[in-house]
PyMOL Python script that loads the backbone (N, CA, C, O; Angstrom):
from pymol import cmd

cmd.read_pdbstr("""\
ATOM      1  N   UNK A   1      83.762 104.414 108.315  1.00  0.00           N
ATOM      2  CA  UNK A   1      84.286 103.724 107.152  1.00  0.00           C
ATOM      3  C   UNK A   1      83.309 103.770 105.977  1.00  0.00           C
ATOM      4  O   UNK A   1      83.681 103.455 104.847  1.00  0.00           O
ATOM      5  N   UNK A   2      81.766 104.256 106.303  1.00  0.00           N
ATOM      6  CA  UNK A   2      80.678 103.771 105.248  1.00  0.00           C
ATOM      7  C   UNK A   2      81.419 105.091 104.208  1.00  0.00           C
ATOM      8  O   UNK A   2      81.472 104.793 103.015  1.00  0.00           O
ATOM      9  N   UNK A   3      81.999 106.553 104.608  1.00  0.00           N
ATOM     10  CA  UNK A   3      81.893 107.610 104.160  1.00  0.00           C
ATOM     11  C   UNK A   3      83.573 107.535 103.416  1.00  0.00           C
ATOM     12  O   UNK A   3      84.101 108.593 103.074  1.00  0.00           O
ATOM     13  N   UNK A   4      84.272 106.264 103.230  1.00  0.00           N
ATOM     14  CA  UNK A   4      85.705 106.907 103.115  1.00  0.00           C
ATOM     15  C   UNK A   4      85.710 107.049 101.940  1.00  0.00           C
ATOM     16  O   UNK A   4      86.683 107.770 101.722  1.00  0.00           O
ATOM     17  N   UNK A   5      84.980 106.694 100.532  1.00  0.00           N
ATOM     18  CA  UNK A   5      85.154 106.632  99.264  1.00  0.00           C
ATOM     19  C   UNK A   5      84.578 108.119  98.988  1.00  0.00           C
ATOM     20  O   UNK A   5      84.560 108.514  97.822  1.00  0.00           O
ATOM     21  N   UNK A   6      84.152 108.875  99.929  1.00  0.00           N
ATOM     22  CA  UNK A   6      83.339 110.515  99.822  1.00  0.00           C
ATOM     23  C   UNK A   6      84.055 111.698  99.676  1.00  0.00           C
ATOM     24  O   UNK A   6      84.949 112.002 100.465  1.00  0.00           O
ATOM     25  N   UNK A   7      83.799 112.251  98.920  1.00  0.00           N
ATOM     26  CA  UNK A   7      85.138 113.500  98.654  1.00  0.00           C
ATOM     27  C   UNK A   7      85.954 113.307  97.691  1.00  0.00           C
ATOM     28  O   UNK A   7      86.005 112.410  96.850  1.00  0.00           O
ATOM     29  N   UNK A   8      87.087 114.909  98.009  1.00  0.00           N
ATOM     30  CA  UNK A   8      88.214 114.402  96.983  1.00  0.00           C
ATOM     31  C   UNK A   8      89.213 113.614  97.676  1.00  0.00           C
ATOM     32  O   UNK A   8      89.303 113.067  98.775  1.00  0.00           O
ATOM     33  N   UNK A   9      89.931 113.751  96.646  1.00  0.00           N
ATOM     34  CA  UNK A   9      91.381 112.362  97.051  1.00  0.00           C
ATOM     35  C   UNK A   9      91.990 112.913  98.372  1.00  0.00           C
ATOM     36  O   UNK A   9      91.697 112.308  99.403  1.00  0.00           O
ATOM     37  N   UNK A  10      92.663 113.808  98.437  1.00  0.00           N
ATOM     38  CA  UNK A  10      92.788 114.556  99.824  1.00  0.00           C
ATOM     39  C   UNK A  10      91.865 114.486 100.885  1.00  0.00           C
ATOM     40  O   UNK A  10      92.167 113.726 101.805  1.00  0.00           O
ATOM     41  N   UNK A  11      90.962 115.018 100.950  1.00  0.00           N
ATOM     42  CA  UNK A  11      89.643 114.239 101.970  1.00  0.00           C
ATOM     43  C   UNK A  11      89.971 112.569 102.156  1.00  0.00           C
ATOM     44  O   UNK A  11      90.419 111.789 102.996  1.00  0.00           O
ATOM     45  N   UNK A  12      89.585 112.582 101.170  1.00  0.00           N
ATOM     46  CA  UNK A  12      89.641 110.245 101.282  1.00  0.00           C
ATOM     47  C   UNK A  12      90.795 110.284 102.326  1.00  0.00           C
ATOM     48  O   UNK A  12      90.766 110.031 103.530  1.00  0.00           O
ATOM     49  N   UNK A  13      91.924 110.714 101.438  1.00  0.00           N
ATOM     50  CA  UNK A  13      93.268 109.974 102.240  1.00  0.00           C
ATOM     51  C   UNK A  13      93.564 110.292 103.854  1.00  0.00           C
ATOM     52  O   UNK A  13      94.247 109.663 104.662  1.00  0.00           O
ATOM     53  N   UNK A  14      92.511 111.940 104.056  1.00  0.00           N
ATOM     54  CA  UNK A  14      92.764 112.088 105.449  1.00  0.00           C
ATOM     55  C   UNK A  14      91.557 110.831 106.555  1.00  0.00           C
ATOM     56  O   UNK A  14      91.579 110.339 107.682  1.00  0.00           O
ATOM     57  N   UNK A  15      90.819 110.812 105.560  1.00  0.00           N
ATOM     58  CA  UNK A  15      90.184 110.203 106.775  1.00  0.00           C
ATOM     59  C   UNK A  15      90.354 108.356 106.618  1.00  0.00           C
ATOM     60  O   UNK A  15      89.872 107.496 107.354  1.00  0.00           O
ATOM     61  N   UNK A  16      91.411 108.150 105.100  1.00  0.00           N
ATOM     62  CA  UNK A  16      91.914 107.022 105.691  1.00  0.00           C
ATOM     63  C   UNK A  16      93.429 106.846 106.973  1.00  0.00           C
ATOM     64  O   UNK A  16      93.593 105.972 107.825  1.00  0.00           O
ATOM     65  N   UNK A  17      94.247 107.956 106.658  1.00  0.00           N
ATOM     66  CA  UNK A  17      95.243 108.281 107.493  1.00  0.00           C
ATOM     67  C   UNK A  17      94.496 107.962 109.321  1.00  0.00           C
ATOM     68  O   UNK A  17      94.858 107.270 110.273  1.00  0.00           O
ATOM     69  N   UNK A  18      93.227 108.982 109.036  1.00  0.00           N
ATOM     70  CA  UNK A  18      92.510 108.840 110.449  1.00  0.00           C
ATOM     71  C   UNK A  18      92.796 107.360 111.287  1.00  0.00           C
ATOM     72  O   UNK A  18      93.420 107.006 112.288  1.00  0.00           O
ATOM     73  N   UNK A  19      91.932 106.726 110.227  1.00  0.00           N
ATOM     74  CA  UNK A  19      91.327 105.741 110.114  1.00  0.00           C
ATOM     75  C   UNK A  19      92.343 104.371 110.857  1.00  0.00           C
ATOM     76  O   UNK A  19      91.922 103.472 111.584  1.00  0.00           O
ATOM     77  N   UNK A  20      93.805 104.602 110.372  1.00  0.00           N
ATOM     78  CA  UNK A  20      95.083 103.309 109.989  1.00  0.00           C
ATOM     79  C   UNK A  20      95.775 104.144 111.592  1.00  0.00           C
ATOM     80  O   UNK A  20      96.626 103.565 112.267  1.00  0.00           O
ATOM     81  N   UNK A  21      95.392 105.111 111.858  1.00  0.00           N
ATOM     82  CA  UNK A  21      96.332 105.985 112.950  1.00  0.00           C
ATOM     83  C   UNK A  21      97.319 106.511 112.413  1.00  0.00           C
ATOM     84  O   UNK A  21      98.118 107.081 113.156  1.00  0.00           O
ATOM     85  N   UNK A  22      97.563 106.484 110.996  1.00  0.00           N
ATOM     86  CA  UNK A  22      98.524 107.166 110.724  1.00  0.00           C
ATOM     87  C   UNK A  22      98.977 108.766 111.004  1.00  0.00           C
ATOM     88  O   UNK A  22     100.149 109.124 111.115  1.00  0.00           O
ATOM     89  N   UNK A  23      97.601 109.804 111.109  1.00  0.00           N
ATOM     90  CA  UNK A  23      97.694 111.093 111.471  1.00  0.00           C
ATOM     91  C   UNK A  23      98.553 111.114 113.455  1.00  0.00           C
ATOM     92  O   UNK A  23      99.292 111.913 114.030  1.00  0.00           O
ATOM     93  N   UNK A  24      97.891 109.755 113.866  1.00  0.00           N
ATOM     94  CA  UNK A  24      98.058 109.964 115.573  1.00  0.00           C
ATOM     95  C   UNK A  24      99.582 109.610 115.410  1.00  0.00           C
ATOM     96  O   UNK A  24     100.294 110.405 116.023  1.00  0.00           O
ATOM     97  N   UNK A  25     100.192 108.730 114.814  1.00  0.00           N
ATOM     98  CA  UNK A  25     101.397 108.343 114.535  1.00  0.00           C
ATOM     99  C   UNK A  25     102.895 109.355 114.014  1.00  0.00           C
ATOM    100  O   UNK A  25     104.062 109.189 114.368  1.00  0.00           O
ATOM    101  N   UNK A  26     102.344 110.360 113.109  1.00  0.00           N
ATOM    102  CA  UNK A  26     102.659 111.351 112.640  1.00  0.00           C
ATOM    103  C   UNK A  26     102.861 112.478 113.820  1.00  0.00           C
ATOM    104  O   UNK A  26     103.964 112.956 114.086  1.00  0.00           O
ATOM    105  N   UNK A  27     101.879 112.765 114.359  1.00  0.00           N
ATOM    106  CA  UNK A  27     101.422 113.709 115.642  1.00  0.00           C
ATOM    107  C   UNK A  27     102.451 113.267 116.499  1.00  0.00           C
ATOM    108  O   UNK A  27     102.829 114.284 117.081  1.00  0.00           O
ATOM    109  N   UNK A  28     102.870 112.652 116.750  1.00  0.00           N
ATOM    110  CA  UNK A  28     104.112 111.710 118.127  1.00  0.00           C
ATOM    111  C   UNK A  28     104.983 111.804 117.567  1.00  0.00           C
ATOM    112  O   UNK A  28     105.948 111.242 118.085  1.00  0.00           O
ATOM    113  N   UNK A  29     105.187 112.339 116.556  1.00  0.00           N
ATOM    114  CA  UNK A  29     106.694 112.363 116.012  1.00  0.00           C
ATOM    115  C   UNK A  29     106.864 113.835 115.074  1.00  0.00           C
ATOM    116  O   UNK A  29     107.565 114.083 114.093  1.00  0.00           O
ATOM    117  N   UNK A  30     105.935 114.631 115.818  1.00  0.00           N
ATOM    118  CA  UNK A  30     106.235 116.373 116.020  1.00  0.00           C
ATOM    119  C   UNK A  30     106.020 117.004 114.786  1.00  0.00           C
ATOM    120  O   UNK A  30     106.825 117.840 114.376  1.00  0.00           O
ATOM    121  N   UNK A  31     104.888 116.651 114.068  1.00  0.00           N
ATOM    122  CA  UNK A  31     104.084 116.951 112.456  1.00  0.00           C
ATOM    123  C   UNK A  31     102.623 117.355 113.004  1.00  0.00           C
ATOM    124  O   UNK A  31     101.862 116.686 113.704  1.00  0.00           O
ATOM    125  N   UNK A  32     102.441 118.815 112.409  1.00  0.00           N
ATOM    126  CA  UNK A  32     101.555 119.268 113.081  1.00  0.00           C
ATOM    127  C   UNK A  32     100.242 119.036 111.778  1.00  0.00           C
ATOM    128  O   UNK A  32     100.390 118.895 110.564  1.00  0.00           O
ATOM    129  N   UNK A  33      98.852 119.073 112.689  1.00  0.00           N
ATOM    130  CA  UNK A  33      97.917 118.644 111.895  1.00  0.00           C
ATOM    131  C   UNK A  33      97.513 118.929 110.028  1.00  0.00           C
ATOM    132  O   UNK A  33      96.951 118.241 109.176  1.00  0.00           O
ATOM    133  N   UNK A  34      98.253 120.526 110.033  1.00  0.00           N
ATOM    134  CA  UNK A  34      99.049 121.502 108.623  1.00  0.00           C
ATOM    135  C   UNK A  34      99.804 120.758 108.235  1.00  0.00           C
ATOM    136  O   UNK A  34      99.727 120.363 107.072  1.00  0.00           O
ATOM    137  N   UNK A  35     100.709 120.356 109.025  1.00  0.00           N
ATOM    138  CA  UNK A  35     102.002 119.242 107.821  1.00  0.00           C
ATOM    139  C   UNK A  35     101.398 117.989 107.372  1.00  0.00           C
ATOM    140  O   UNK A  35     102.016 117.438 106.461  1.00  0.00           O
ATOM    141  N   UNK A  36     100.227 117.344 107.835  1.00  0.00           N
ATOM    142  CA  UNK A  36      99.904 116.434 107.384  1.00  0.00           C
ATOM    143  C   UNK A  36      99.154 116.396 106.382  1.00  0.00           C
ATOM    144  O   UNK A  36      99.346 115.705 105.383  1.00  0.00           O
ATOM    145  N   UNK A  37      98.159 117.204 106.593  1.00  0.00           N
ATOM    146  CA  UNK A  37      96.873 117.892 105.595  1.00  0.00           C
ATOM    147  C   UNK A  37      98.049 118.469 104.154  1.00  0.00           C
ATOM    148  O   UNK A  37      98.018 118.105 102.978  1.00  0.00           O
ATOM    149  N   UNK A  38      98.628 119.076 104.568  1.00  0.00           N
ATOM    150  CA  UNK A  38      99.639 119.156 103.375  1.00  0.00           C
ATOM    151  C   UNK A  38     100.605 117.988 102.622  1.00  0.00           C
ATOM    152  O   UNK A  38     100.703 117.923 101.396  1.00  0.00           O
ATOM    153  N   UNK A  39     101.160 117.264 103.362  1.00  0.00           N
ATOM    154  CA  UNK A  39     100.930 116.057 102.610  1.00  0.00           C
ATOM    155  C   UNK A  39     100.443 114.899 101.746  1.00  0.00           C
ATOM    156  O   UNK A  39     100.842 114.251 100.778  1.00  0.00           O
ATOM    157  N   UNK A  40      99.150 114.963 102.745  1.00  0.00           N
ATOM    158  CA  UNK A  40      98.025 113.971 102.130  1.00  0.00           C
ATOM    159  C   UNK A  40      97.555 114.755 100.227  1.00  0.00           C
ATOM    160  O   UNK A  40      97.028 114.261  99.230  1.00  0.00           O
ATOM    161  N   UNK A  41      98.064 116.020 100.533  1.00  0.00           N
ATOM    162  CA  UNK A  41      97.170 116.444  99.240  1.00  0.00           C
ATOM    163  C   UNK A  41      98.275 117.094  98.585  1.00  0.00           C
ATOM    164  O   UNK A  41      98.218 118.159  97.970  1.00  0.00           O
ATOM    165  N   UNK A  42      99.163 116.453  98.745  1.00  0.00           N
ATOM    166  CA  UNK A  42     100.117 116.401  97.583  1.00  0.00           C
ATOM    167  C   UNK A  42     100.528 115.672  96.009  1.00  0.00           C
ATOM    168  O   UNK A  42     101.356 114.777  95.839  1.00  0.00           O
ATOM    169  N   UNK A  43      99.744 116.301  95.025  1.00  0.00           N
ATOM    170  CA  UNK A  43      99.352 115.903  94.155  1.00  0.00           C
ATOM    171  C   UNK A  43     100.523 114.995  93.165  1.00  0.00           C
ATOM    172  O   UNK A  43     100.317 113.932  92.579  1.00  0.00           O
ATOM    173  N   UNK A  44     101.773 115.797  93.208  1.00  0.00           N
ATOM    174  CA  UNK A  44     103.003 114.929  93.030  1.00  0.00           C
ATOM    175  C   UNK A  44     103.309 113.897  93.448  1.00  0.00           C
ATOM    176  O   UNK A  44     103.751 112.875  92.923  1.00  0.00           O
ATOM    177  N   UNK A  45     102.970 114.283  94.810  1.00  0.00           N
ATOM    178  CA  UNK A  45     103.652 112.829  95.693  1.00  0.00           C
ATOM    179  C   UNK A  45     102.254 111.870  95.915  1.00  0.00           C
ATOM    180  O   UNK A  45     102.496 111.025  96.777  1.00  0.00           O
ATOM    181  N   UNK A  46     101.074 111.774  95.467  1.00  0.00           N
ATOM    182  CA  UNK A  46     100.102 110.974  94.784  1.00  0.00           C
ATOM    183  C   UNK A  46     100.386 110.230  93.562  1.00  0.00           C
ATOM    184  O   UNK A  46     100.577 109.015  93.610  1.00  0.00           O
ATOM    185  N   UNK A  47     100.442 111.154  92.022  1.00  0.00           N
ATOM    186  CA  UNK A  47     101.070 110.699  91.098  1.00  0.00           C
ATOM    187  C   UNK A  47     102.474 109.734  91.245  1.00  0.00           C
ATOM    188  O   UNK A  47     102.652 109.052  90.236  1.00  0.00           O
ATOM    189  N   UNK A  48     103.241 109.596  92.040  1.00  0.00           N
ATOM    190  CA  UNK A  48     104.583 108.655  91.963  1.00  0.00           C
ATOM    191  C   UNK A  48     103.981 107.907  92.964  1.00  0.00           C
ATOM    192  O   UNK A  48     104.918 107.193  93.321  1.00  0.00           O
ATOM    193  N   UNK A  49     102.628 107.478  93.935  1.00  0.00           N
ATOM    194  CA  UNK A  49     102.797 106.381  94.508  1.00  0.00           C
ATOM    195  C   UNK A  49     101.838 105.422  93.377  1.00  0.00           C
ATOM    196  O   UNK A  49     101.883 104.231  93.071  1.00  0.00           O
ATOM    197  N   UNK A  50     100.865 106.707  92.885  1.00  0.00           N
ATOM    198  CA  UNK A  50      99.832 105.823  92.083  1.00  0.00           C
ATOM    199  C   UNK A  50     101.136 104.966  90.768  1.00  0.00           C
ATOM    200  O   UNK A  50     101.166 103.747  90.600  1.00  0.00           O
ATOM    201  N   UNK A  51     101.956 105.845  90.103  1.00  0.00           N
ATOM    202  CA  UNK A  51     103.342 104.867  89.448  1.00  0.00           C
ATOM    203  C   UNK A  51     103.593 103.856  89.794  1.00  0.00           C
ATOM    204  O   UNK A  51     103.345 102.819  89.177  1.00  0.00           O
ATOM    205  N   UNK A  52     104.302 103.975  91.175  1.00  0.00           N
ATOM    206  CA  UNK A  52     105.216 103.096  91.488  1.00  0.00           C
ATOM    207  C   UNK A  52     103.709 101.606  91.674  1.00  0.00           C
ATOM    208  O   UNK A  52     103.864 100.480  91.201  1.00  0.00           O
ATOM    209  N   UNK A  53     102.669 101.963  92.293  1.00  0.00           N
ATOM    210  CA  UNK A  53     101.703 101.061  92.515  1.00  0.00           C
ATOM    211  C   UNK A  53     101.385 100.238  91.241  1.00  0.00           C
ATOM    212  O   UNK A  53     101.059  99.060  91.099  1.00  0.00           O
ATOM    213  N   UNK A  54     101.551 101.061  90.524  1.00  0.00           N
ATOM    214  CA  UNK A  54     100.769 100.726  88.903  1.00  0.00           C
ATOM    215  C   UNK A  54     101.661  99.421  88.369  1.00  0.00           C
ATOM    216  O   UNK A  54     101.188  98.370  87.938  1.00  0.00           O
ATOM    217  N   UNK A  55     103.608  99.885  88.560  1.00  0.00           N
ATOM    218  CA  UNK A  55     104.772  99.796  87.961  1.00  0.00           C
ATOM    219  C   UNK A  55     104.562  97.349  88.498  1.00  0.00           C
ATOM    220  O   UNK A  55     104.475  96.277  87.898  1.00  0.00           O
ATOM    221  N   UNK A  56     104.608  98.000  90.235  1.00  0.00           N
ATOM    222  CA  UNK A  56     104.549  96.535  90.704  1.00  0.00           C
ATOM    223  C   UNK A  56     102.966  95.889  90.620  1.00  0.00           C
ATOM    224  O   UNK A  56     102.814  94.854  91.269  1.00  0.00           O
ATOM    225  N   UNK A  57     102.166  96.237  90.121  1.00  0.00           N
ATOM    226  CA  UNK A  57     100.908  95.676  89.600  1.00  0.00           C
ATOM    227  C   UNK A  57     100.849  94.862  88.708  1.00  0.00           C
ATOM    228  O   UNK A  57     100.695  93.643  88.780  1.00  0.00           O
ATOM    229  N   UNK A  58     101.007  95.719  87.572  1.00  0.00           N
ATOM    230  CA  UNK A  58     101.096  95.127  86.085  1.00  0.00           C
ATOM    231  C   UNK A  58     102.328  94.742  85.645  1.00  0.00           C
ATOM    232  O   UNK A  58     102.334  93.770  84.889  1.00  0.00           O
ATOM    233  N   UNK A  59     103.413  95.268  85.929  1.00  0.00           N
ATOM    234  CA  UNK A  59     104.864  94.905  84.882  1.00  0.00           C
ATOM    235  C   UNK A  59     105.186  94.031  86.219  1.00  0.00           C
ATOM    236  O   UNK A  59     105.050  92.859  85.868  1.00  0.00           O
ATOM    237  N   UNK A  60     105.571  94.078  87.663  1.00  0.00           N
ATOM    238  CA  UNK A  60     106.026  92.999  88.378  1.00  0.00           C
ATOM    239  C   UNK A  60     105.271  92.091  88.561  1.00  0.00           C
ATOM    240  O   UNK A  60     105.933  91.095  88.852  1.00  0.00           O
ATOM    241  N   UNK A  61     103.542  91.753  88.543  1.00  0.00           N
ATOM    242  CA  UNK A  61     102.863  91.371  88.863  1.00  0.00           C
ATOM    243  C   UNK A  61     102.578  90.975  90.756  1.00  0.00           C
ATOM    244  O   UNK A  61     102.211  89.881  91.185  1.00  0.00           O
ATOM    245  N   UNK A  62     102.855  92.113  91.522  1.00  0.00           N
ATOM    246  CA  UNK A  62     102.711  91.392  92.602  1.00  0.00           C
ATOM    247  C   UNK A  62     101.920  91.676  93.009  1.00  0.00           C
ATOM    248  O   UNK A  62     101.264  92.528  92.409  1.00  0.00           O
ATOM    249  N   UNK A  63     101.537  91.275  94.021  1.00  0.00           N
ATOM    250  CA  UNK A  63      99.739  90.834  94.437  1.00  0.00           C
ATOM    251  C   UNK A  63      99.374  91.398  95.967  1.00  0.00           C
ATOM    252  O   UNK A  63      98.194  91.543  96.285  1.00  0.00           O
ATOM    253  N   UNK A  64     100.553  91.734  96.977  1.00  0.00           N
ATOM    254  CA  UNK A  64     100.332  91.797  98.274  1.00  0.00           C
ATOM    255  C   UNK A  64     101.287  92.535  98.964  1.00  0.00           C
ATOM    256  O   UNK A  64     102.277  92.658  98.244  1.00  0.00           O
ATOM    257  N   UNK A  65     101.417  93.035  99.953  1.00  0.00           N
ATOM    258  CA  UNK A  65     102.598  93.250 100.856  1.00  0.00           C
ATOM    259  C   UNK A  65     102.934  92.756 102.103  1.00  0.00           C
ATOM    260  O   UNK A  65     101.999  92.126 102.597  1.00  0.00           O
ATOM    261  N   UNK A  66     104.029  92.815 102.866  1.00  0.00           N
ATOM    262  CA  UNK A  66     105.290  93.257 101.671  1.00  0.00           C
ATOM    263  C   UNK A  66     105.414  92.222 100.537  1.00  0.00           C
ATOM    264  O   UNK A  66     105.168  91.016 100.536  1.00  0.00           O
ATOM    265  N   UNK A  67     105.711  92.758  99.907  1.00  0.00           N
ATOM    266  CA  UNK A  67     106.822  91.923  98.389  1.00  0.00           C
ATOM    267  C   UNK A  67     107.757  92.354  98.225  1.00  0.00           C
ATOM    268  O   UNK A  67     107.768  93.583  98.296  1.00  0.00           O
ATOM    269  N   UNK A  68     109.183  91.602  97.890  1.00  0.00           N
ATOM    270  CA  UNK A  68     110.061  91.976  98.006  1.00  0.00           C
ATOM    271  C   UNK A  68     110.875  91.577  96.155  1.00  0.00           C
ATOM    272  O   UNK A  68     110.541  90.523  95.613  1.00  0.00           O
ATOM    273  N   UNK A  69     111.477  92.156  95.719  1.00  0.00           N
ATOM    274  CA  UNK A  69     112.569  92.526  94.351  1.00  0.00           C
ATOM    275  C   UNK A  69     113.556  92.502  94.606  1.00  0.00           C
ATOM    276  O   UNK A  69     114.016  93.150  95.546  1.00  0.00           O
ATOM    277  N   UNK A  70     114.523  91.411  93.522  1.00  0.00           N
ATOM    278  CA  UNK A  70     116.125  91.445  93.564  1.00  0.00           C
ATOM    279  C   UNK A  70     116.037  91.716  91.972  1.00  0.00           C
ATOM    280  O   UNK A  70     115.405  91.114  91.104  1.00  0.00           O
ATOM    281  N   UNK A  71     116.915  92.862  91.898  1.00  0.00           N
ATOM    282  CA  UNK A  71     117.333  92.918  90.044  1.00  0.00           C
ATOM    283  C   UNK A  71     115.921  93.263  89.026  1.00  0.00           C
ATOM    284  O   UNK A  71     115.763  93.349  87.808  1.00  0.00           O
ATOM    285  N   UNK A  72     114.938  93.416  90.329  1.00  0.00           N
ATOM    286  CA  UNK A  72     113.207  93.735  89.604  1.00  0.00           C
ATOM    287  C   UNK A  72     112.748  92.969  89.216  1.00  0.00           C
ATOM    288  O   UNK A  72     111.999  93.062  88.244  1.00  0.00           O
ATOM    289  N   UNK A  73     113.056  91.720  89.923  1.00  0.00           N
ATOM    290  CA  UNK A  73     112.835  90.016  89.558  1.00  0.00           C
ATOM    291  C   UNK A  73     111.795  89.919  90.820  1.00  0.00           C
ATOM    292  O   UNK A  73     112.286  90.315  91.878  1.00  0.00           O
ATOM    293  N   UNK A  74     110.136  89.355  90.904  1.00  0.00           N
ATOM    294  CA  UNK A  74     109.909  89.460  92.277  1.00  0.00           C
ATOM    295  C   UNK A  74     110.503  88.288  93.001  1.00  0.00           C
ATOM    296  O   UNK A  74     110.688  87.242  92.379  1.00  0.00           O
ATOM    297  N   UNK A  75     110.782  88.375  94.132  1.00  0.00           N
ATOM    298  CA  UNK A  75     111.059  86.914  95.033  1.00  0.00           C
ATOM    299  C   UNK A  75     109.636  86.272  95.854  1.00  0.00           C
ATOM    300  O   UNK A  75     108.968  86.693  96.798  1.00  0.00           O
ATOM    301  N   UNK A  76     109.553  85.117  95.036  1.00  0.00           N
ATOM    302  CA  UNK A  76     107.967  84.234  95.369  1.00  0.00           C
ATOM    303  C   UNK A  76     108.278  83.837  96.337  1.00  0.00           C
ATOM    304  O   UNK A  76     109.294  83.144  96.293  1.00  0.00           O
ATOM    305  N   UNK A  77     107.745  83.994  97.452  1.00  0.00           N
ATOM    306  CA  UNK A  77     106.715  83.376  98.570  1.00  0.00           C
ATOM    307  C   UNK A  77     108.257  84.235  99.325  1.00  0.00           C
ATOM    308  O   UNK A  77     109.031  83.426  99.838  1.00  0.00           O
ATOM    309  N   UNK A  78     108.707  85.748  99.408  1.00  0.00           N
ATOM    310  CA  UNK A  78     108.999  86.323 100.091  1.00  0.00           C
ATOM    311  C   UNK A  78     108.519  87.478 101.068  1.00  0.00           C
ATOM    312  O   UNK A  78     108.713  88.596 100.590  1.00  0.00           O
ATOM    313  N   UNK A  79     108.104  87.469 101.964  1.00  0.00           N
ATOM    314  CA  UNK A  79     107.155  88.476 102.513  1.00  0.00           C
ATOM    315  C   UNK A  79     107.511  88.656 104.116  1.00  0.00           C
ATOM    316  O   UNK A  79     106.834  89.452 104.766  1.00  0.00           O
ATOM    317  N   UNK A  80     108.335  88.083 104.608  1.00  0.00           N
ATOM    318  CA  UNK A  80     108.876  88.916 106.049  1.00  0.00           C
ATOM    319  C   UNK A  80     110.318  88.849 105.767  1.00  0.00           C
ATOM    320  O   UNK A  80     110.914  88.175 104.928  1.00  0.00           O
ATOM    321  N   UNK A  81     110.822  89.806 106.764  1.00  0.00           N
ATOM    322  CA  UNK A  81     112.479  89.684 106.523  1.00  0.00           C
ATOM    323  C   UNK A  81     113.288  88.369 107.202  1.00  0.00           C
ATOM    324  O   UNK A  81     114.512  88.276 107.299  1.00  0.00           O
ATOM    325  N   UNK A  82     112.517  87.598 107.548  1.00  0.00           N
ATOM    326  CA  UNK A  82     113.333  85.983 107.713  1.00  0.00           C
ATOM    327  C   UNK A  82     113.463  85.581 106.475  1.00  0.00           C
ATOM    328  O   UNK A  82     114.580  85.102 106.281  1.00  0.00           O
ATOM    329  N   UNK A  83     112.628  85.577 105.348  1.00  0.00           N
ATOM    330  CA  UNK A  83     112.681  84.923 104.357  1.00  0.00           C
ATOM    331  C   UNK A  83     113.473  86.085 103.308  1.00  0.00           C
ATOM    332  O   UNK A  83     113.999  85.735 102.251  1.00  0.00           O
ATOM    333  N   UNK A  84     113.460  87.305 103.724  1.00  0.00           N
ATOM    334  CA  UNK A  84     114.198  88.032 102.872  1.00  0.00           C
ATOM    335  C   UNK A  84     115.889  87.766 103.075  1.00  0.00           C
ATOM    336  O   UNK A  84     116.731  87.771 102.178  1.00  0.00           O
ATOM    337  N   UNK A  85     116.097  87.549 104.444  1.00  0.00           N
ATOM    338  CA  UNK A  85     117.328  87.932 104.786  1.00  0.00           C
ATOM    339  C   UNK A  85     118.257  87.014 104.096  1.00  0.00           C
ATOM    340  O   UNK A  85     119.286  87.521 103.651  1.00  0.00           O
ATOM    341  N   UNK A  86     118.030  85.496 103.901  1.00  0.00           N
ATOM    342  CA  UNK A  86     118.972  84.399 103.271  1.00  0.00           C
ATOM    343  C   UNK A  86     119.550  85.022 101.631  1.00  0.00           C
ATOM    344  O   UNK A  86     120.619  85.214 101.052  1.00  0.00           O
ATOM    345  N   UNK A  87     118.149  85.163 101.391  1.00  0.00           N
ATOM    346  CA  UNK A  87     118.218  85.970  99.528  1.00  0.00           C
ATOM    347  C   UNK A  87     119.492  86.886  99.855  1.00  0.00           C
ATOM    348  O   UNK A  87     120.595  86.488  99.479  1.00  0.00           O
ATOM    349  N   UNK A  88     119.381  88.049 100.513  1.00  0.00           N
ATOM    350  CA  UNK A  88     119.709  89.370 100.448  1.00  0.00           C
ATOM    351  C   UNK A  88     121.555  88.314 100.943  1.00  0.00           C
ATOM    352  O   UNK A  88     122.323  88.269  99.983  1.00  0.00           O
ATOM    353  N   UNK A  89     121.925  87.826 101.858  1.00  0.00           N
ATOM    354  CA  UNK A  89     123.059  86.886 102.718  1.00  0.00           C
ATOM    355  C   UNK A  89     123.983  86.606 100.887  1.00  0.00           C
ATOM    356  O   UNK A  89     125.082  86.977 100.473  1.00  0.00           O
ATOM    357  N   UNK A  90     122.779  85.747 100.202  1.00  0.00           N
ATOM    358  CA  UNK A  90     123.419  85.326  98.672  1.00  0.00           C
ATOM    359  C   UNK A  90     124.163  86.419  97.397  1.00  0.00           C
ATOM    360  O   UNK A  90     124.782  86.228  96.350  1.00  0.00           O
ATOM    361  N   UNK A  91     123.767  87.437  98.057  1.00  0.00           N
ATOM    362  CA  UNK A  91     124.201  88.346  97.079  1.00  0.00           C
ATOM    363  C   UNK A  91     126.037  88.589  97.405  1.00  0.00           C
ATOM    364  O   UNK A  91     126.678  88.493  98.452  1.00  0.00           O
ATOM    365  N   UNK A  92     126.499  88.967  95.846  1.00  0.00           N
ATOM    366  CA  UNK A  92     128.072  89.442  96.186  1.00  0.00           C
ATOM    367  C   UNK A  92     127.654  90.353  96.858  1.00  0.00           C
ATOM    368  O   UNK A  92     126.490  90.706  97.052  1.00  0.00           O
ATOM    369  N   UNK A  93     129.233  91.035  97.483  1.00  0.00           N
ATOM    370  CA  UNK A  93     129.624  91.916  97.885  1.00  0.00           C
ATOM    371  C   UNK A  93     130.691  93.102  97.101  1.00  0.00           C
ATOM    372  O   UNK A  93     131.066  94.099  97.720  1.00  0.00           O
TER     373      UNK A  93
END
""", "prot")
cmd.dss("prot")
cmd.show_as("cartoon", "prot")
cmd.util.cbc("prot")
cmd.orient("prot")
């Protein structure tokens, strides 16, 4: 963990993937060590998480996960799906 901020962004992310088990997780579900490494350093699909991260940062203000959005409104003190599910029950159909 002392080394994960070392490298480029691709490096970082593999050896945080390492790190969370996400690569071993991936691997069990028939993604070979190439499909992942190709992922992680996918510069597009970096740019739209660093967005979307940015989007619920500053303009939603939320703070943690999960967080959950109705209408891009956040829902306060929503964070497992017990407390999501009543919200989501209130909506039309």
């Amino acid at each position: 963990m002392k080394t994960i901020n070392d490298g480029t962004v691709p490096q970082r992310l593999k050896k945080i993937a390492a790190a969370a088990g996400l690569d071993t997780l991936m691997k069990g579900r028939g993604y070979t060590a190439a499909q992942i490494d190709t992922c992680l350093a996918d510069k597009a699909e970096q740019d739209k998480i660093l967005a979307m991260t940015e989007y619920a940062t500053t303009t939603l203000k939320l703070t943690g996960t999960p967080s959950f959005t109705l209408a891009d409104q956040p829902l306060a003190k929503v964070h497992s799906w017990t407390a999501l599910q009543p919200k989501l029950a209130g909506l039309p159909q």
